[in-house]
C-alpha positions in Angstrom: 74.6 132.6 -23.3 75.3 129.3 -21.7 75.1 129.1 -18.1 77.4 125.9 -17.0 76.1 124.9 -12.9 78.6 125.4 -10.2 80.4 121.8 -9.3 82.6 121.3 -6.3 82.7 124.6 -5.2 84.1 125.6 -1.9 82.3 128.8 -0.9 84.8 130.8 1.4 82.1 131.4 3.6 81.2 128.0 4.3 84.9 126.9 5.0 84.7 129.8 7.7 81.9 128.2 9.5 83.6 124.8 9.5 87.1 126.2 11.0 84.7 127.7 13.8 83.0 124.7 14.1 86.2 123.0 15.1 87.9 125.6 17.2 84.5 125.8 19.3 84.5 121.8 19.9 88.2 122.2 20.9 87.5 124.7 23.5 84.3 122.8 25.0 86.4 119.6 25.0 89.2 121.4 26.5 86.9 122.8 29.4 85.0 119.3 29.8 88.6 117.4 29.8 89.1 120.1 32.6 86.2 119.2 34.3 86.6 115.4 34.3 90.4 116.1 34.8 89.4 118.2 38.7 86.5 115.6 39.4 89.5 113.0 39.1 91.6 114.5 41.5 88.8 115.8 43.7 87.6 112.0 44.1 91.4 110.7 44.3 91.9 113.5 47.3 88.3 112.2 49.0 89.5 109.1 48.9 92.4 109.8 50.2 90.8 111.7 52.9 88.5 108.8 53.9 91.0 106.6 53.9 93.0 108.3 56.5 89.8 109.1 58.4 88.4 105.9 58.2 92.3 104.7 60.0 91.9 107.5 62.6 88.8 106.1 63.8 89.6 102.5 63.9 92.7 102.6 65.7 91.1 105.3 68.1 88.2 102.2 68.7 90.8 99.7 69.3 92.7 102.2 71.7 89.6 102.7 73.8 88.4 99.3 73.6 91.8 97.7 74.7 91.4 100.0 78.3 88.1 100.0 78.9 88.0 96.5 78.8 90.8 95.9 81.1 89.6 99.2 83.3 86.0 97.2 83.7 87.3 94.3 84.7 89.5 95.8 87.0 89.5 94.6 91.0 88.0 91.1 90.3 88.8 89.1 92.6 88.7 84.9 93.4 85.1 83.7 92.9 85.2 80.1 94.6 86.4 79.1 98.0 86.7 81.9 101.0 87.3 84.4 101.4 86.3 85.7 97.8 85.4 89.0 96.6 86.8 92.3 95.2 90.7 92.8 95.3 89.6 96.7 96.8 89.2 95.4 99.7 92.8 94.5 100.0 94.3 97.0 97.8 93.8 99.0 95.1 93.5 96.9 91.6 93.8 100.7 89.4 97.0 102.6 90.1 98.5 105.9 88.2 101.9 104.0 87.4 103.8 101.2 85.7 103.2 97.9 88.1 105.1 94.8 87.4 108.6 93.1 87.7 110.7 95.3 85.4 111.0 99.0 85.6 107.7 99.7 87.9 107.2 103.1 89.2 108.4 103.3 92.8 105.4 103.5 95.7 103.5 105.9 95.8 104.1 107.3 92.4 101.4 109.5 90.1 101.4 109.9 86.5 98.6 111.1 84.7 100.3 109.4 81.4 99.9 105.7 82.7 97.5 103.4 84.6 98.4 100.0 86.3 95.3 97.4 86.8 95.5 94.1 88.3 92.5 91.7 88.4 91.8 87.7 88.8 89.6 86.2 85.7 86.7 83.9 86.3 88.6 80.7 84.4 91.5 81.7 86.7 93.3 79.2 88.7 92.5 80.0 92.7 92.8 78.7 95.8 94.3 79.5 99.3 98.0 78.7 101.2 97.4 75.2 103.8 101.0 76.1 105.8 102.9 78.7 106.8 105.8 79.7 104.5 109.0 79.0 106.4 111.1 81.6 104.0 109.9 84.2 101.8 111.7 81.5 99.1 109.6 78.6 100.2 107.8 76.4 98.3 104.1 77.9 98.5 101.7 74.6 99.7 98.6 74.8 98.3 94.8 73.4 98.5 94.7 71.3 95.7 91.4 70.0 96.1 89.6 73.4 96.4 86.4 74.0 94.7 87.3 74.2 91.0 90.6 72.2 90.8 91.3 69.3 88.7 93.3 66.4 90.4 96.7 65.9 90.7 97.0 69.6 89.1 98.1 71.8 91.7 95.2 73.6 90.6 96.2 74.1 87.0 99.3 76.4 88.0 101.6 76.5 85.4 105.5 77.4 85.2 105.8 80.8 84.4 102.1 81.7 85.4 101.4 85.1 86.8 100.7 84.5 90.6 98.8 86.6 93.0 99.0 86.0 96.5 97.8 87.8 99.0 96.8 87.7 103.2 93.0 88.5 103.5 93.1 90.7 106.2 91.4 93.6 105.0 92.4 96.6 103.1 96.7 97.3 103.6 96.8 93.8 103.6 100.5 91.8 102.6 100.0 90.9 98.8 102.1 90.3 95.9 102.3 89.1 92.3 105.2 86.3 91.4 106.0 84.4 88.7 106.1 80.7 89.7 109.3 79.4 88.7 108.4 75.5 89.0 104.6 73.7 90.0 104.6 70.1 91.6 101.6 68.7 90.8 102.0 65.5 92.9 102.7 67.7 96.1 100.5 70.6 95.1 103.3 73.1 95.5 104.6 77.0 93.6 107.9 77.6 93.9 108.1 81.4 92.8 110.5 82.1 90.5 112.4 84.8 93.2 111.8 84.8 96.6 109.0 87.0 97.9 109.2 90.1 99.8 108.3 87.9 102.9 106.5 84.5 104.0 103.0 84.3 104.0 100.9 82.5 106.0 98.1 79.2 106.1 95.0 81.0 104.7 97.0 83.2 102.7 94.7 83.1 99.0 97.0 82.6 95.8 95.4 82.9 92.2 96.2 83.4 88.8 96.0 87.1 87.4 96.3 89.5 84.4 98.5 92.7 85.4 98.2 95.6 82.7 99.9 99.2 82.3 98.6 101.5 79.2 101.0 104.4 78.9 102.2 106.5 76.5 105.2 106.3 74.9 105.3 110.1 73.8 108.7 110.3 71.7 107.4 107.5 69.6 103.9 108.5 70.0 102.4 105.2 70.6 100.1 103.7 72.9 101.8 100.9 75.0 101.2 98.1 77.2 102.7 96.2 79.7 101.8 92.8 80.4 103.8 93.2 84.1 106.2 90.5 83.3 107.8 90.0 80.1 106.8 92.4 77.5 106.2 96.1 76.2 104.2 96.1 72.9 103.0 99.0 71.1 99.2 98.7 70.4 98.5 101.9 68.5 101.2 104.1 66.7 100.4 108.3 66.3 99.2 108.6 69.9 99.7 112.6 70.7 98.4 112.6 74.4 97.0 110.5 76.9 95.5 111.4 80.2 93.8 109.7 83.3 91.8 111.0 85.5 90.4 109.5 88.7 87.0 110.4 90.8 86.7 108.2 94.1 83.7 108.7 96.6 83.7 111.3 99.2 82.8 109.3 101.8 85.7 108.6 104.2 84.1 105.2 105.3 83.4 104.1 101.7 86.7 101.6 102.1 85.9 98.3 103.5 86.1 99.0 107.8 88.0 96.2 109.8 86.4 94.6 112.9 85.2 96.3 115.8 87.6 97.3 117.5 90.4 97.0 115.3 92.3 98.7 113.2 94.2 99.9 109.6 95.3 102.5 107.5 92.0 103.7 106.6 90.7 103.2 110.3 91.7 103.8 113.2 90.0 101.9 116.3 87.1 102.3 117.6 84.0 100.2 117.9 83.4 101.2 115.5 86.1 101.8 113.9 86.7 105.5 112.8 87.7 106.3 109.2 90.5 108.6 109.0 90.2 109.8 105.2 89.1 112.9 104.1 85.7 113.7 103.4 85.1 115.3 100.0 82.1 115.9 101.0 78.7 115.2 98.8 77.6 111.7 97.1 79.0 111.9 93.8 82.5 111.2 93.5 84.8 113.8 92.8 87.9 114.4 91.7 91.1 112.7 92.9 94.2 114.6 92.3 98.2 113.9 92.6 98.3 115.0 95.9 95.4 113.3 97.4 96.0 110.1 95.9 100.2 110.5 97.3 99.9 112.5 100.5 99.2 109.4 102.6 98.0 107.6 104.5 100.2 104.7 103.2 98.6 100.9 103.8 100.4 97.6 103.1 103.9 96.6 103.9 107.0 97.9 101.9 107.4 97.1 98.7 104.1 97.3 97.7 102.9 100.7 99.7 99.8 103.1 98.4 97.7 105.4 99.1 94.6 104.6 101.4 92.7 106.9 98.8 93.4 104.5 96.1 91.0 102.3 97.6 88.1 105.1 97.2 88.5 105.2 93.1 84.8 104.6 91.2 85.6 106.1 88.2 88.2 106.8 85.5 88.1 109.1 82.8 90.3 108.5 79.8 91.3 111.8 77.7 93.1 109.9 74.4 94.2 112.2 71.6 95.7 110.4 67.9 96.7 112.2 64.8 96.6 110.8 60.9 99.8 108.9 60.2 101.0 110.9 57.0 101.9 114.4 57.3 100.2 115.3 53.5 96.9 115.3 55.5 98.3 117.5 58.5 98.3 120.9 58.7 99.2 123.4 60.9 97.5 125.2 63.6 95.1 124.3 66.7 93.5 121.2 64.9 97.2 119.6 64.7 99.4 118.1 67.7 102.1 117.8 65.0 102.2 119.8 62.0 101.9 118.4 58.3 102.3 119.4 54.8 99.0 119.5 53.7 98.1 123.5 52.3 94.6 122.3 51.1 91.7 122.2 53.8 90.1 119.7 51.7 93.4 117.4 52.2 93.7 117.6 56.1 92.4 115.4 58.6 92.4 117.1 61.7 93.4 114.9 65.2 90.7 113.2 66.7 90.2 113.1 70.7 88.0 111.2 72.9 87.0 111.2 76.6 85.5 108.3 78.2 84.5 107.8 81.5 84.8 104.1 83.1 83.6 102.9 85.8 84.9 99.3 87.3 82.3 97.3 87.9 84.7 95.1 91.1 85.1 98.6 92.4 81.2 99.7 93.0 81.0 101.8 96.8 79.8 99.2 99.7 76.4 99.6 100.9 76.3 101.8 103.9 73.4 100.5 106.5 72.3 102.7 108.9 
């Protein structure tokens, strides 16, 4: 019997094994497809997420940088020629409310939204009046050879340069900003640009100066600022809240007294003069609300009233709140001012909020000697 040798023989049993072969590398490429397919949206979603995070935090630093820069400097006053020294002991250089020439808050206004500062830079232009004003509209004669002043400059005043003039007197003394409308080098004059709200007089110390007003705008949530003349700019957009608060010493005779014998909102006379605030009582300073910082009593001549408390501000505490731009990574609830699309917790940035407490370094409590 002749055995002839299997040839090309395709047992059904291997061809079994080979189909499972297959249908088992489909399923572990279908689950490792899956796997790369999830880590691919997982890392576009991160990214994504630390994007918008990464955006929060920026424009929260540029926010709180902007203010506390300007809240530092605030109450800086003319550093060459006399009298020189803080602007506190004239008026107050931090305000709650808009200050400047279009749409400022009337006197004696509070808004916890908003904060006006005022102060004189060290490269700032400075001097003092040599004659009385005849006008409030006058020309405004001025020391052009005072320490500092270039020649045949009028002291480097410019037209259209924020002016601040003021009577050094002592705290709820006259004082103004204008904008001077023409300079004459050759006869060292300002002519403001409108007349003032009265003349002042020889003595009287004039200086350039940088007015500011953060606010917020809260139907366009945005952080704002006014330069006090010509301009509102937004500087941050998705601003949710903003909120100011002030601490002032307790001590009624922390304000700047007047001489003996005289007298001024903050003092009445008296050798020496008696303070007339009210005593918070302790050292540290403590909180100054609306009412304390409205209720009186008002220094300075009308239009440019405040509050004798004003003067007694150490410290300001800014609350700033901001949310992520694009509602797909808001969600709903406490964490969000505004709500968002977002239904994934892995796909939300919550709002981020900040409270920093400044303290003016022009604005420091006088030494008290015994």
């Amino acid at each position: 019997m002749n055995e002839q040798p299997l040839r090309n023989c395709v047992c059904a049993g291997e061809g079994g094994y080979g189909l499972l072969e297959m249908l088992m590398a489909t399923a572990i490429s279908g689950i490792l497809l899956g796997v790369l397919l999830q880590f691919a949206v997982s890392a576009h979603t991160s990214a994504g997420v630390q994007g918008e995070t990464a955006d929060l935090q920026q424009r929260l630093r540029v926010a709180v940088e902007a203010i506390r820069h300007d809240i530092i400097l605030a109450g800086a006053g003319p550093t060459r020629g006399q009298p020189r020294g803080p602007l506190s002991r004239i008026f107050p250089p931090i305000v709650p409310a808009r200050i400047g020439s279009t749409a400022a808050d009337p006197e004696l206004s509070f808004h916890s939204d908003r904060v006006g500062i005022i102060y004189v830079p060290d490269n700032a232009a400075q001097t003092r009046v040599v004659s009385d004003m005849p006008s409030p509209g006058s020309p405004i004669v001025i020391d052009g050879a005072a320490a500092g002043c270039r020649p045949s400059s009028a002291c480097g005043f410019t037209p259209g340069a924020d002016v601040l003039i003021y009577e050094p007197t002592g705290a709820g003394g006259a004082h103004e900003v204008f904008s001077a409308g023409a300079v004459d080098t050759a006869a060292n004059m300002l002519t403001p640009a409108a007349p003032l709200s009265r003349p002042y007089s020889s003595g009287a110390r004039v200086a350039g100066v940088v007015r500011r007003t953060y606010y917020l705008d809260a139907a366009g949530k945005r952080l704002m600022v006014y330069d006090g003349a010509r301009s509102d700019v937004p500087l941050v957009d998705h601003v949710v809240d903003l909120r100011f608060t002030y601490y002032g010493d307790p001590r009624p005779d922390s304000v700047d007294p007047p001489p003996d014998g005289a007298s001024n909102c903050a003092y009445a006379a008296g050798s020496p003069p008696v303070p007339v605030l009210t005593n918070l009582g302790g050292a540290a300073p403590k909180l100054m609300t609306a009412s304390l910082l409205t209720d009186g009593p008002a220094c300075g001549p009308s239009p440019h009233r405040f509050d004798a408390d004003l003067l007694r501000i150490r410290r300001v505490s800014v609350a700033i709140r901001l949310e992520a731009e694009s509602p797909e990574f808001r969600g709903r609830g406490g964490p969000f001012t505004t709500a968002g699309i977002s239904r994934a917790s892995a796909r939300r940035v919550a709002d981020l909020q900040t409270i920093v407490d400044i303290a003016p370094r022009n604005m420091a409590s006088p030494i008290i000697l015994p």
